[in-house]
PDB file of the backbone (N, CA, C, O) and the ligand in Angstrom, with CONECT records:
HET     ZN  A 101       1
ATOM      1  N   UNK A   1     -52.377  -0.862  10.317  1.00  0.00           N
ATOM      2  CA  UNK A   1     -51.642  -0.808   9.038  1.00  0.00           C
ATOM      3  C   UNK A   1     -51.937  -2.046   8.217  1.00  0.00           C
ATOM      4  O   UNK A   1     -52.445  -3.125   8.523  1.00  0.00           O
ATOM      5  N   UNK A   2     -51.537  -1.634   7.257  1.00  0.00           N
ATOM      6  CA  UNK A   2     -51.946  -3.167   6.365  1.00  0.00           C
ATOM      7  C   UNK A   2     -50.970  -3.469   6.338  1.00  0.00           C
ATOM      8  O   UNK A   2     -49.989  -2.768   6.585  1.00  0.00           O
ATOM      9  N   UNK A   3     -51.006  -5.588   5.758  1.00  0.00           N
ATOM     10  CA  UNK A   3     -49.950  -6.208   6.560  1.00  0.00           C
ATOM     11  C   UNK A   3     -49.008  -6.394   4.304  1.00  0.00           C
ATOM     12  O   UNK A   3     -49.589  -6.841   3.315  1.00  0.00           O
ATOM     13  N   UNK A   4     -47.633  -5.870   4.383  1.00  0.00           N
ATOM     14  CA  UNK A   4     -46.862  -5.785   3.116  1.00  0.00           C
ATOM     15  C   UNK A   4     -47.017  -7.122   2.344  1.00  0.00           C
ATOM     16  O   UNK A   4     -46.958  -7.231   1.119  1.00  0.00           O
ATOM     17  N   UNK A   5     -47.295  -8.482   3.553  1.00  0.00           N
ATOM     18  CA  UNK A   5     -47.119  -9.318   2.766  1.00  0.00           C
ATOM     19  C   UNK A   5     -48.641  -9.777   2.280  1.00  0.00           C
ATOM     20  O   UNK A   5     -48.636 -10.302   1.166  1.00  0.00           O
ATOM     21  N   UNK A   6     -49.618  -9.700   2.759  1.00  0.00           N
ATOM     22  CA  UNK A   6     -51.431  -9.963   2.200  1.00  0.00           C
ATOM     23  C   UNK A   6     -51.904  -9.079   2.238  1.00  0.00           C
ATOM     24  O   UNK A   6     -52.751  -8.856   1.374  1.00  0.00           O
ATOM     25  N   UNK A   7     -51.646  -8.148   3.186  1.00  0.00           N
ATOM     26  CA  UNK A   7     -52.324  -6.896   2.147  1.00  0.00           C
ATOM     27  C   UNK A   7     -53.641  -6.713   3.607  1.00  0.00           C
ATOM     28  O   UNK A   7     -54.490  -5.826   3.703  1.00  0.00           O
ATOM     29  N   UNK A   8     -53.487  -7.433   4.203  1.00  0.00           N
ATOM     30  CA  UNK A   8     -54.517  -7.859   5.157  1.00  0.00           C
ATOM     31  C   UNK A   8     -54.382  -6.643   6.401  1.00  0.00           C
ATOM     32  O   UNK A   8     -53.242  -6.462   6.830  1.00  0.00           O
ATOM     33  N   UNK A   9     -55.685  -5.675   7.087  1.00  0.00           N
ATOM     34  CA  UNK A   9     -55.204  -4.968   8.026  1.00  0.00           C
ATOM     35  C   UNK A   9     -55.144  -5.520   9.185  1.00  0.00           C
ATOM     36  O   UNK A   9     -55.758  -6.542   9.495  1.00  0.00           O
ATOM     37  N   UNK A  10     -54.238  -4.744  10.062  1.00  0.00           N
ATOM     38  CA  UNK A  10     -53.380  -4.825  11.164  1.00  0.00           C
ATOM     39  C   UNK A  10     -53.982  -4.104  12.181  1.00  0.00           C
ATOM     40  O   UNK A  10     -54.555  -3.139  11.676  1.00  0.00           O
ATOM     41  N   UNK A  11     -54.160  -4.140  13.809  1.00  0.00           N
ATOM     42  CA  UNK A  11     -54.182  -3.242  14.577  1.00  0.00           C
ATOM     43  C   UNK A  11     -52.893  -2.714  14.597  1.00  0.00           C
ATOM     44  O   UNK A  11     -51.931  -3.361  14.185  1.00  0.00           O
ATOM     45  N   UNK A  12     -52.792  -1.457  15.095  1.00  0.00           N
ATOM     46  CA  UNK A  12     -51.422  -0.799  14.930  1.00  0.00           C
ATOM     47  C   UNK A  12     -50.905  -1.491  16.053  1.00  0.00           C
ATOM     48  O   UNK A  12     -49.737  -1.430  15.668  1.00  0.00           O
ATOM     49  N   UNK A  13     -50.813  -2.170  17.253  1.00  0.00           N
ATOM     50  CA  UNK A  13     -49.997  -2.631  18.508  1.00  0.00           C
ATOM     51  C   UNK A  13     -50.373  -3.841  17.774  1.00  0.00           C
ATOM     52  O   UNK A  13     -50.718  -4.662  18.623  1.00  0.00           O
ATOM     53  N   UNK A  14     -50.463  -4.302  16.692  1.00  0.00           N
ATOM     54  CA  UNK A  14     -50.243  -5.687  16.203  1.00  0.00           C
ATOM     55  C   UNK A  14     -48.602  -5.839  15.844  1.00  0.00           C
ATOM     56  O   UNK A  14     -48.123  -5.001  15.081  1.00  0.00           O
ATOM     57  N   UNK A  15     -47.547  -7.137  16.509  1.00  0.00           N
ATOM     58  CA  UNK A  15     -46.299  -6.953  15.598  1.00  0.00           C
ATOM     59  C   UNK A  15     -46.119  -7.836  14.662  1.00  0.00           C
ATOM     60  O   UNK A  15     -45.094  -7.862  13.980  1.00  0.00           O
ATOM     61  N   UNK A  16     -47.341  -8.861  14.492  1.00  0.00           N
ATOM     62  CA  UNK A  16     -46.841  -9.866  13.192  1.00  0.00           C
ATOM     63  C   UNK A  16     -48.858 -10.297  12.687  1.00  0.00           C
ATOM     64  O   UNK A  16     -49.899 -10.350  13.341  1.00  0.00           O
ATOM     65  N   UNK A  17     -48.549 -10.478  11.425  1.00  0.00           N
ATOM     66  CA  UNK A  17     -50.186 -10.180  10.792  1.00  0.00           C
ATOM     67  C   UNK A  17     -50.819 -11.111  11.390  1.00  0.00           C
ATOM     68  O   UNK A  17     -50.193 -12.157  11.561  1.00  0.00           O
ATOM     69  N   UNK A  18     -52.195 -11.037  11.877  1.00  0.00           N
ATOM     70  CA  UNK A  18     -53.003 -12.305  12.262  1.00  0.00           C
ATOM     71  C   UNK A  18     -53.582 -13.250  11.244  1.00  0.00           C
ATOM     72  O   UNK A  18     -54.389 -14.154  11.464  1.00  0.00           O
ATOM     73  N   UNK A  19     -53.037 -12.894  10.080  1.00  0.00           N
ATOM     74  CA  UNK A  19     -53.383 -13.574   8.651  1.00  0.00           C
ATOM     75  C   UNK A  19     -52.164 -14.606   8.622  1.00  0.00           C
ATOM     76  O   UNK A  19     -52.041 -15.739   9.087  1.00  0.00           O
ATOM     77  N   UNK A  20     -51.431 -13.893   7.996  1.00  0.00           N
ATOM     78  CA  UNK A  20     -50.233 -14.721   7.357  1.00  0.00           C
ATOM     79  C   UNK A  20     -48.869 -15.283   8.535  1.00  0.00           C
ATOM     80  O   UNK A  20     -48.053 -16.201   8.454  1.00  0.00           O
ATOM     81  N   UNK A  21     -49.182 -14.024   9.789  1.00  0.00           N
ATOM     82  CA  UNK A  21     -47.982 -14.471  10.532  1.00  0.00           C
ATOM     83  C   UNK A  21     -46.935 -13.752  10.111  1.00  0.00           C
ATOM     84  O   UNK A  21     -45.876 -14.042  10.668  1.00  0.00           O
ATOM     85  N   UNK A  22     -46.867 -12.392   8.811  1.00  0.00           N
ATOM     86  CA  UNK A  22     -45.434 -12.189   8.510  1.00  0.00           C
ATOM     87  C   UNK A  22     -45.094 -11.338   9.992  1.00  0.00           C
ATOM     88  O   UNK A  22     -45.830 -11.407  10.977  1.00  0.00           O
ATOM     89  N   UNK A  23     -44.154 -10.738   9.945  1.00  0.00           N
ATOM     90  CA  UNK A  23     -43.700  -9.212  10.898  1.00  0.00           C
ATOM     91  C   UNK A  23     -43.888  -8.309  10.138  1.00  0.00           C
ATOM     92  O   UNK A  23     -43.686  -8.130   8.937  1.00  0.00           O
ATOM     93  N   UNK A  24     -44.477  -7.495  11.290  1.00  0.00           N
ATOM     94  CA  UNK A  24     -45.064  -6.129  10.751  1.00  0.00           C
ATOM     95  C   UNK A  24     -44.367  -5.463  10.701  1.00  0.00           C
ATOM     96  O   UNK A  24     -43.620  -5.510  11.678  1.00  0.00           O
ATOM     97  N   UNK A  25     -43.994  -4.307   9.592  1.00  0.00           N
ATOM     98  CA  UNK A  25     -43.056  -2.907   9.897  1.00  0.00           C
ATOM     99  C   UNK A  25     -43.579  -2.135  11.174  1.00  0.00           C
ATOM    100  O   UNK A  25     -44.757  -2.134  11.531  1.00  0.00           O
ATOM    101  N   UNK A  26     -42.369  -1.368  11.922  1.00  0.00           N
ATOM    102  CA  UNK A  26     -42.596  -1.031  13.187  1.00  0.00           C
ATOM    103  C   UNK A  26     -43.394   0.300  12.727  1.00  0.00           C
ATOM    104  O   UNK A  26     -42.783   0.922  11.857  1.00  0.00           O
ATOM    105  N   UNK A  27     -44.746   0.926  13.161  1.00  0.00           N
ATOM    106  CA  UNK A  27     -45.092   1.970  13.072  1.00  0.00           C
ATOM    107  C   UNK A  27     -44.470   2.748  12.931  1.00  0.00           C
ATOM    108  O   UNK A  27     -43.343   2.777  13.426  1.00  0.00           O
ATOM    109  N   UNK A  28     -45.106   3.963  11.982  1.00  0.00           N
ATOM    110  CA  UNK A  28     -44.281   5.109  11.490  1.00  0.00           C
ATOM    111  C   UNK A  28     -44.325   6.060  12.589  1.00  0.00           C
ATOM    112  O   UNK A  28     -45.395   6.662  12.506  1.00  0.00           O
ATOM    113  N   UNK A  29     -43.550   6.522  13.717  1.00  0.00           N
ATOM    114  CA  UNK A  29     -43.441   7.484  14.550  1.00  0.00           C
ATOM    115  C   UNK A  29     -44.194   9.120  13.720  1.00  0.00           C
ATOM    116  O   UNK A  29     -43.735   9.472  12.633  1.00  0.00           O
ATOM    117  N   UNK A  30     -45.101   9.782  14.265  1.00  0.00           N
ATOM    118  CA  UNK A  30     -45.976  10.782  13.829  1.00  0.00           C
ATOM    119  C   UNK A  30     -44.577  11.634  13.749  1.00  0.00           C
ATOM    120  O   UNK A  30     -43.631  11.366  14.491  1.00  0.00           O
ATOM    121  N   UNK A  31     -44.535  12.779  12.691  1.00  0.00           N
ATOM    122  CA  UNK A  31     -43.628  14.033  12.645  1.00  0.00           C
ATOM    123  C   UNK A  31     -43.673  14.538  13.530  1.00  0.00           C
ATOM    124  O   UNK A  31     -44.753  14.714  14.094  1.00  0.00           O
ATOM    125  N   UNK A  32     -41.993  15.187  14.249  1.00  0.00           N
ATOM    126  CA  UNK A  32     -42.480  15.838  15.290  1.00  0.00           C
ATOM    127  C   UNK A  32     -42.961  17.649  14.698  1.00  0.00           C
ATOM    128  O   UNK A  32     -42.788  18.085  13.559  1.00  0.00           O
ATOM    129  N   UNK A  33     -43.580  18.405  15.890  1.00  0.00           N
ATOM    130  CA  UNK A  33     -43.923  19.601  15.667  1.00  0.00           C
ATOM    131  C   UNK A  33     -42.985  20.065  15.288  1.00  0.00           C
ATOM    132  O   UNK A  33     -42.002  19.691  15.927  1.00  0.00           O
ATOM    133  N   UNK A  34     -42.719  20.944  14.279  1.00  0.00           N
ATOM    134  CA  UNK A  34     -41.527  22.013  14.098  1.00  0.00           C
ATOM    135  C   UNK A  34     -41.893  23.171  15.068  1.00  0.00           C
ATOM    136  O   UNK A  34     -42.904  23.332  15.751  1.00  0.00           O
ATOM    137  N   UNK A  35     -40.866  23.868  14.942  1.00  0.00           N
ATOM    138  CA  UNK A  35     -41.478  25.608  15.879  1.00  0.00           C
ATOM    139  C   UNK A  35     -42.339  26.300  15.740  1.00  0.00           C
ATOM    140  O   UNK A  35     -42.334  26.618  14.550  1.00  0.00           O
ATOM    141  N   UNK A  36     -42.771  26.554  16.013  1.00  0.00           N
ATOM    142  CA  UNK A  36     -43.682  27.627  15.586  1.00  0.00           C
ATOM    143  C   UNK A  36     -43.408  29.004  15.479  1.00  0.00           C
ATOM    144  O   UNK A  36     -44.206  29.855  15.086  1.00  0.00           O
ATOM    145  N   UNK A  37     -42.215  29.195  15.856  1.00  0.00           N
ATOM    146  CA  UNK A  37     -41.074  30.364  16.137  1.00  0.00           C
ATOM    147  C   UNK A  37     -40.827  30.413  14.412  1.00  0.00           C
ATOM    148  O   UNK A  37     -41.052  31.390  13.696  1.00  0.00           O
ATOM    149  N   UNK A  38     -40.372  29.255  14.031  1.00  0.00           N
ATOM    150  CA  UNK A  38     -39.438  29.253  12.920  1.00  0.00           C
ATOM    151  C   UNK A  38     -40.491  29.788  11.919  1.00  0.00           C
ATOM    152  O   UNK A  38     -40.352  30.788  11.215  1.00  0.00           O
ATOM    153  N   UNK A  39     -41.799  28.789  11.972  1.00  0.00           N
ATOM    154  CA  UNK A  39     -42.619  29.113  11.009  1.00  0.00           C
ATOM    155  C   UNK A  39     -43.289  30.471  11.037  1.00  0.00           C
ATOM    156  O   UNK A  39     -43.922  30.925  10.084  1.00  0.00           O
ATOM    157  N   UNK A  40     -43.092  31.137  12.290  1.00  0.00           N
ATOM    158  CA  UNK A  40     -43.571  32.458  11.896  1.00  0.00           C
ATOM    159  C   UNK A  40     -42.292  33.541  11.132  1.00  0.00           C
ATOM    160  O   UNK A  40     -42.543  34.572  10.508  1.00  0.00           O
ATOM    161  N   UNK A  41     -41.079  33.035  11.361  1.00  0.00           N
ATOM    162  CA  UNK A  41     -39.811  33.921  10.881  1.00  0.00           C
ATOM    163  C   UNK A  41     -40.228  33.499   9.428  1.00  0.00           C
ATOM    164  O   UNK A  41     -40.276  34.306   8.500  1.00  0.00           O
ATOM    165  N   UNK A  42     -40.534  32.134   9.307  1.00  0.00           N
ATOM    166  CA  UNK A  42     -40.345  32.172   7.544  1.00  0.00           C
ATOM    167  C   UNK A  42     -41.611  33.343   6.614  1.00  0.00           C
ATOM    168  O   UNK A  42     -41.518  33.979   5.564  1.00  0.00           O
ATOM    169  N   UNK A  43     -42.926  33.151   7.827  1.00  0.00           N
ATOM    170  CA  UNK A  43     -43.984  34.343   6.948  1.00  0.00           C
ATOM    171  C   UNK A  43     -43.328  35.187   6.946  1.00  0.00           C
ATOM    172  O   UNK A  43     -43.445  35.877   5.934  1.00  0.00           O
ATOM    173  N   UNK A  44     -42.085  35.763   8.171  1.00  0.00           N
ATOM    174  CA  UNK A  44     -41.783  37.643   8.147  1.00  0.00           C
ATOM    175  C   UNK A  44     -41.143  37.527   6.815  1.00  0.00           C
ATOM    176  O   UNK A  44     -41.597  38.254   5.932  1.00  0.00           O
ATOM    177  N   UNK A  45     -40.091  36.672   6.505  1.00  0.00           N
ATOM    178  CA  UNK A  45     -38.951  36.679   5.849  1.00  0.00           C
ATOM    179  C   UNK A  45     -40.081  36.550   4.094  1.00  0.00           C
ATOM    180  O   UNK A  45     -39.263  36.766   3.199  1.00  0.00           O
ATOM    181  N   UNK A  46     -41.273  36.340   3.545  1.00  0.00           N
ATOM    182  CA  UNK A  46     -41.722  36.034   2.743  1.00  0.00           C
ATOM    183  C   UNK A  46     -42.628  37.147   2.554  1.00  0.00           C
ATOM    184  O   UNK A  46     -43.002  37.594   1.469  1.00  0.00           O
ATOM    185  N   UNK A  47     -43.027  37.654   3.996  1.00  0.00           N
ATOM    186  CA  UNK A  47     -43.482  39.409   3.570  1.00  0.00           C
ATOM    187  C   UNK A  47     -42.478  40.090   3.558  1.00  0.00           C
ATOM    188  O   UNK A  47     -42.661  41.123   2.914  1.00  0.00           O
ATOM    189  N   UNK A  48     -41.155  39.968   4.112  1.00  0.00           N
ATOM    190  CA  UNK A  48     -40.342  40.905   3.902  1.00  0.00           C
ATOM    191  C   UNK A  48     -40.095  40.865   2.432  1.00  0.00           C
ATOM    192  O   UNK A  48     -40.195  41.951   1.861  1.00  0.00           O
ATOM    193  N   UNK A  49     -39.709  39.539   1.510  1.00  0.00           N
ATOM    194  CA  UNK A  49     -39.451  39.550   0.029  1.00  0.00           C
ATOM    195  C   UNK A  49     -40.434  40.518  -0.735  1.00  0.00           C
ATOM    196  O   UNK A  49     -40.005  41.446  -1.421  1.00  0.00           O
ATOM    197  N   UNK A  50     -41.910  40.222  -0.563  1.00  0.00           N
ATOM    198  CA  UNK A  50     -42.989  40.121  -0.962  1.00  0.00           C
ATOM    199  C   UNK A  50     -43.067  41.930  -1.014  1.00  0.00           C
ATOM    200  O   UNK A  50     -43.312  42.601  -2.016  1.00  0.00           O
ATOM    201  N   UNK A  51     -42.849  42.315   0.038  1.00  0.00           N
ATOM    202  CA  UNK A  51     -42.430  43.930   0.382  1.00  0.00           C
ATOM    203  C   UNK A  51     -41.346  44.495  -0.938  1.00  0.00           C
ATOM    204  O   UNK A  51     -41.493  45.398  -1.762  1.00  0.00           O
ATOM    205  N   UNK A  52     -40.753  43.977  -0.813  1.00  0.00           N
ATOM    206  CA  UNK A  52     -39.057  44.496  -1.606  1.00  0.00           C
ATOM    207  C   UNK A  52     -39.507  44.460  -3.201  1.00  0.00           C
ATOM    208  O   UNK A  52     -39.207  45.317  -4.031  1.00  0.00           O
ATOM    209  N   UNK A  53     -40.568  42.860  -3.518  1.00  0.00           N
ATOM    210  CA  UNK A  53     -40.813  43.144  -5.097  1.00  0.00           C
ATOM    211  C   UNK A  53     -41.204  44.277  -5.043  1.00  0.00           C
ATOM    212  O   UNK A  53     -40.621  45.325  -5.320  1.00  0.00           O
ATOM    213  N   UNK A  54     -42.472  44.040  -4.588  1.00  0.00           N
ATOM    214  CA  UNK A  54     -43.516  45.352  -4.489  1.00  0.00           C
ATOM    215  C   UNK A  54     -42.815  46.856  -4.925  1.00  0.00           C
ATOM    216  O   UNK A  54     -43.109  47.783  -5.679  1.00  0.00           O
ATOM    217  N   UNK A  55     -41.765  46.535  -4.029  1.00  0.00           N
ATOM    218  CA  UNK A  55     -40.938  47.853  -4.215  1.00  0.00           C
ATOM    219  C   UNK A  55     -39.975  48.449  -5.288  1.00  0.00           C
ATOM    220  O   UNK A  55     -39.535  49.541  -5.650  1.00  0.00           O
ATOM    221  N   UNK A  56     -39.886  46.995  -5.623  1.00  0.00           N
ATOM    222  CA  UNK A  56     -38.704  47.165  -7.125  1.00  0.00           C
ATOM    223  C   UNK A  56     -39.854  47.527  -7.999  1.00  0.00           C
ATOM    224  O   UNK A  56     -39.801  48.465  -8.794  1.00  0.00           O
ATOM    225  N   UNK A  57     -40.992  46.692  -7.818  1.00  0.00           N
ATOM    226  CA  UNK A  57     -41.911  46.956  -9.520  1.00  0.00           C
ATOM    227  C   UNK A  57     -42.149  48.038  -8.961  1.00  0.00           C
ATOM    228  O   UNK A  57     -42.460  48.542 -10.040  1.00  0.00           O
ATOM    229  N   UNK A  58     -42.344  49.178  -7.990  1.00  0.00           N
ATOM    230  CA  UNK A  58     -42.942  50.580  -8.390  1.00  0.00           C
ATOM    231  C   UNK A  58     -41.884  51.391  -8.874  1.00  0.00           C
ATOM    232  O   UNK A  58     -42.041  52.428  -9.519  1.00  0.00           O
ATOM    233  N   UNK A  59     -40.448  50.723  -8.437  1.00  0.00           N
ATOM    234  CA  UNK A  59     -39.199  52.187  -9.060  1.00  0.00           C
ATOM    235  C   UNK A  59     -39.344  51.854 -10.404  1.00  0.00           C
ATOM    236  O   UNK A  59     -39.537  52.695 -11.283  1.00  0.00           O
ATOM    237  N   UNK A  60     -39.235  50.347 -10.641  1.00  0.00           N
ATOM    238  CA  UNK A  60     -38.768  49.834 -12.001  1.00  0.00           C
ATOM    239  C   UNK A  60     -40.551  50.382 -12.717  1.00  0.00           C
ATOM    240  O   UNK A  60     -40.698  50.240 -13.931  1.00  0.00           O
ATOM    241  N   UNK A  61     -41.354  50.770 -12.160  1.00  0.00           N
ATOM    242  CA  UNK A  61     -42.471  51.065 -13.147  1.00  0.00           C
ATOM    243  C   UNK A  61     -43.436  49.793 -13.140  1.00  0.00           C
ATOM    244  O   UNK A  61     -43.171  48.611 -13.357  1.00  0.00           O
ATOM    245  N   UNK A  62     -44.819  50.510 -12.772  1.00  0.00           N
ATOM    246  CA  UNK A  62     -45.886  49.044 -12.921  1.00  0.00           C
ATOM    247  C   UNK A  62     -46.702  49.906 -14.265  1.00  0.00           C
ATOM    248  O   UNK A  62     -46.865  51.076 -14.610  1.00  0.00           O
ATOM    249  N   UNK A  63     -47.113  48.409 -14.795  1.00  0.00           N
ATOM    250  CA  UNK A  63     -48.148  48.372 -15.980  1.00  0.00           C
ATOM    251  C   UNK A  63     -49.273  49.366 -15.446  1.00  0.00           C
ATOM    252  O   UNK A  63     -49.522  49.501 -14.248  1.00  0.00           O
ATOM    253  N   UNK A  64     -49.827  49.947 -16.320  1.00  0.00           N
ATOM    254  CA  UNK A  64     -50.640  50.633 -16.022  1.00  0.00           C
ATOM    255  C   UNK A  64     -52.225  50.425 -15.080  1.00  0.00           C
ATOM    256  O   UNK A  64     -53.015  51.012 -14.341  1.00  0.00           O
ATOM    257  N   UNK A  65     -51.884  48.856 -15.912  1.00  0.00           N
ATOM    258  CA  UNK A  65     -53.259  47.787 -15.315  1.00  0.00           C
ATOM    259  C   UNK A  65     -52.904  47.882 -13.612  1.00  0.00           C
ATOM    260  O   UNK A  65     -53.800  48.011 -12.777  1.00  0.00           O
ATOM    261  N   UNK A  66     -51.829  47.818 -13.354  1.00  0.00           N
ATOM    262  CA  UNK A  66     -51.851  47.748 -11.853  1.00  0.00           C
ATOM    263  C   UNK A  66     -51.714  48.930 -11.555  1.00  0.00           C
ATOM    264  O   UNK A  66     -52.350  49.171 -10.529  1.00  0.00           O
ATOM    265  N   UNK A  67     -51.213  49.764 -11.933  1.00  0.00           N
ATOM    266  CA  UNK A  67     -51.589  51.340 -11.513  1.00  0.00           C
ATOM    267  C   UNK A  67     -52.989  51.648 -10.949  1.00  0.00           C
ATOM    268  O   UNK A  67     -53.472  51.864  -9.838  1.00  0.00           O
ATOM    269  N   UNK A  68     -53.384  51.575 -12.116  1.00  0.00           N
ATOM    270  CA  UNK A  68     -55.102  51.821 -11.877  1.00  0.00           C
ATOM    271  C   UNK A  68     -55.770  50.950 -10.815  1.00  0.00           C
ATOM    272  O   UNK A  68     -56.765  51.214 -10.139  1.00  0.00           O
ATOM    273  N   UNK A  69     -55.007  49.857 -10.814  1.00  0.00           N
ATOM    274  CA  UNK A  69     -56.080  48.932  -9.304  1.00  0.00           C
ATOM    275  C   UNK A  69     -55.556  49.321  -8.227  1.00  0.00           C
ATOM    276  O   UNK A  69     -56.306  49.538  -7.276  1.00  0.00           O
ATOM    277  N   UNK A  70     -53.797  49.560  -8.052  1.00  0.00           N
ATOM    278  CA  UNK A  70     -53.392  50.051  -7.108  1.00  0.00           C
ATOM    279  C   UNK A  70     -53.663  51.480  -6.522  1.00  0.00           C
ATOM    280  O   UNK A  70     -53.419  51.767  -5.351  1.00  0.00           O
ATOM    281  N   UNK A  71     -54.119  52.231  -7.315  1.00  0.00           N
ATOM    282  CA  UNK A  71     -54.471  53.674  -6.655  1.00  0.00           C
ATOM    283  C   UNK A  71     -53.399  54.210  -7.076  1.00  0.00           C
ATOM    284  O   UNK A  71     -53.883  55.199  -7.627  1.00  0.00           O
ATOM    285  N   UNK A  72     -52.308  54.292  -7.224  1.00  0.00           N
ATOM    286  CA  UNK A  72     -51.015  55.278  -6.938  1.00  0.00           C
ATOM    287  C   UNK A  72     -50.499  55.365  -7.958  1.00  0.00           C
ATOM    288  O   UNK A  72     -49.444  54.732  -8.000  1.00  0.00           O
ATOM    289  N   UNK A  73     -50.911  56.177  -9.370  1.00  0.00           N
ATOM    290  CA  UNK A  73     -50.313  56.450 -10.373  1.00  0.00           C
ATOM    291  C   UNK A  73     -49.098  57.078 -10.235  1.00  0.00           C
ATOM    292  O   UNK A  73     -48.980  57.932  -9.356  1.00  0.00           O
ATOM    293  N   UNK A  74     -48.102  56.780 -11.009  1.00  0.00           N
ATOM    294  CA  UNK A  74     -46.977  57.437 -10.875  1.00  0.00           C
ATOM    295  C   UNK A  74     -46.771  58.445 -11.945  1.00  0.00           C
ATOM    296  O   UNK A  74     -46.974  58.080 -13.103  1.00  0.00           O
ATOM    297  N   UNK A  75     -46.387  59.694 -11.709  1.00  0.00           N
ATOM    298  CA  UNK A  75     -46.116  60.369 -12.978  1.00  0.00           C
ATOM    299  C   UNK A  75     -45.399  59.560 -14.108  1.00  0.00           C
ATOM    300  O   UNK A  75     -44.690  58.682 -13.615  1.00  0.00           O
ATOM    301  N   UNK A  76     -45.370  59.588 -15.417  1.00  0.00           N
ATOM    302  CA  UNK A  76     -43.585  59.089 -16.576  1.00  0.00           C
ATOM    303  C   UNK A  76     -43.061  59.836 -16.373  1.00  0.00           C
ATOM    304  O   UNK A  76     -41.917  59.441 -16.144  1.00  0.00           O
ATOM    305  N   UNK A  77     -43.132  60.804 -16.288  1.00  0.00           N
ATOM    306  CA  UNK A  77     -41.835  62.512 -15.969  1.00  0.00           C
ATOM    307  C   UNK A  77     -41.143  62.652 -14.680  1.00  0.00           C
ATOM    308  O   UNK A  77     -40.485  63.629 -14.324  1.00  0.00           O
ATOM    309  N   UNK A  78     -41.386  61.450 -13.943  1.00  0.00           N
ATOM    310  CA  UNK A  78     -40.941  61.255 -13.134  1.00  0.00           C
ATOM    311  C   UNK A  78     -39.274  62.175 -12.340  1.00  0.00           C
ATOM    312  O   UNK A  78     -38.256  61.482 -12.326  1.00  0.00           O
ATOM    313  N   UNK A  79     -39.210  63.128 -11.965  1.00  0.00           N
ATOM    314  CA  UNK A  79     -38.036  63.731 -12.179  1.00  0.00           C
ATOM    315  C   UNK A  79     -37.045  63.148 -10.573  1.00  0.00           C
ATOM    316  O   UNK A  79     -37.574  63.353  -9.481  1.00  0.00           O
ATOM    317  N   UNK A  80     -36.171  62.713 -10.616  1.00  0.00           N
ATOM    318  CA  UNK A  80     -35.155  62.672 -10.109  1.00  0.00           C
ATOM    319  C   UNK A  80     -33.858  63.379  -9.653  1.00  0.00           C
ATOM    320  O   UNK A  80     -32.751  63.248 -10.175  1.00  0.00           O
ATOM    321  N   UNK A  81     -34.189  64.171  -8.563  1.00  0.00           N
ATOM    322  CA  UNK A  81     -33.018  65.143  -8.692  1.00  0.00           C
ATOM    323  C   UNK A  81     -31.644  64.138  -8.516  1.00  0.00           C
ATOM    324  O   UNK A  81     -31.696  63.216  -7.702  1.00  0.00           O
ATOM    325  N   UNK A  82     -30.455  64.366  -9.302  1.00  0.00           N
ATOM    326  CA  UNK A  82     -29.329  64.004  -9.285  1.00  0.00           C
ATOM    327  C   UNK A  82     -28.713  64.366  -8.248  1.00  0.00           C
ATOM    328  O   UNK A  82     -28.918  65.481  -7.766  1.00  0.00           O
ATOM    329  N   UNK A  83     -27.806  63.458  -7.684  1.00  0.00           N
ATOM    330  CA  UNK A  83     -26.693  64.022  -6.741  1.00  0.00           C
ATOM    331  C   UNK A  83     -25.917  64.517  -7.292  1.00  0.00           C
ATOM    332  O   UNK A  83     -25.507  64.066  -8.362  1.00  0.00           O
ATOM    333  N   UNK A  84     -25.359  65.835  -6.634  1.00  0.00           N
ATOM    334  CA  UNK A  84     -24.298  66.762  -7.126  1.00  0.00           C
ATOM    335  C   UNK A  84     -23.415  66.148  -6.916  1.00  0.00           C
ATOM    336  O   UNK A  84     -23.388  65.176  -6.161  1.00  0.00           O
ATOM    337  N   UNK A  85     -22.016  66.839  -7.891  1.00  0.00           N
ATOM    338  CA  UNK A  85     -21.036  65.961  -7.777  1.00  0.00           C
ATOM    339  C   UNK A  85     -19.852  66.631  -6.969  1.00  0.00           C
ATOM    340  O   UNK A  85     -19.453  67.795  -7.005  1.00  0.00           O
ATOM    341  N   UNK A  86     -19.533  65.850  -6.436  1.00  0.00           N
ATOM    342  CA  UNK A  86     -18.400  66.620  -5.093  1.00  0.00           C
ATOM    343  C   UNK A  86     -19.237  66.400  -3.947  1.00  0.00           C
ATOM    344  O   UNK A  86     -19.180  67.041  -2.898  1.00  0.00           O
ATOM    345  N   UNK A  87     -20.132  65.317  -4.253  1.00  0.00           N
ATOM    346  CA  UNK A  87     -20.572  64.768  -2.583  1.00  0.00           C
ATOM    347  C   UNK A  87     -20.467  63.349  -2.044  1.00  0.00           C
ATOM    348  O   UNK A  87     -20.958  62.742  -1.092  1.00  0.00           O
ATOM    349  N   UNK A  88     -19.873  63.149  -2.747  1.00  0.00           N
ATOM    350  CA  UNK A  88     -18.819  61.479  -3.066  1.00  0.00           C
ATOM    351  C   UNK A  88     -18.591  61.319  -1.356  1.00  0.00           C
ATOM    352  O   UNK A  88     -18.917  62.072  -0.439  1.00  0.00           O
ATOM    353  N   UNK A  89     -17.915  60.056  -1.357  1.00  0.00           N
ATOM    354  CA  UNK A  89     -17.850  59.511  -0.145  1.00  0.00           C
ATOM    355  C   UNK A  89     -16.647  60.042   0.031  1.00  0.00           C
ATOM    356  O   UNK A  89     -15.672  59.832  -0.690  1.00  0.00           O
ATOM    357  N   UNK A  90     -16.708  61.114   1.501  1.00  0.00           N
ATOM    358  CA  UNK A  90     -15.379  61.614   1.998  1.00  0.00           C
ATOM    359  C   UNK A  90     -13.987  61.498   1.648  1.00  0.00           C
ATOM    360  O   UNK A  90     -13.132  62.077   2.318  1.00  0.00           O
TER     361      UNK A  90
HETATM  362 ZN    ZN A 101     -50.286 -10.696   6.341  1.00  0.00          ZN2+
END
């Protein structure tokens, strides 16, 4: 490390500069590993989002531009049968 007060480098098992004599800051301990568990839940959880747009922009309607790259034109006449009424929640 270089030493804060000259600027001078350090072996890292150095604890005071061989220049100036100041004290060295104690090495920065490396990050530990996170999970690897976790980091794979966060990809599911980011394809799961990634899934759901996907899914809103085809009810809510994609631009045509992505129609056409996507393959899957959707009709506009799109017809929707309605739920009858008198099938309400019990
Ligand atoms: Zn120094």
């Amino acid at each position: 490390m270089d030493c804060p007060n000259c600027g001078v480098y350090n072996p890292e098992d150095r604890r005071v500069c061989w220049r100036c004599g100041k004290e060295l800051p104690k090495p920065v301990e490396p990050p530990k590993k996170k999970d690897p568990r976790a980091r794979t839940q966060t990809i599911l959880w980011v394809a799961i989002a990634v899934f759901f747009v996907i899914m809103i922009l085809q009810l809510c309607g994609l631009p045509k531009t992505l129609q056409s790259s996507l393959g899957t034109p959707t009709p506009s006449s799109y017809h929707v049968p309605a739920a009858p009424p008198g099938l309400g929640l019990g």
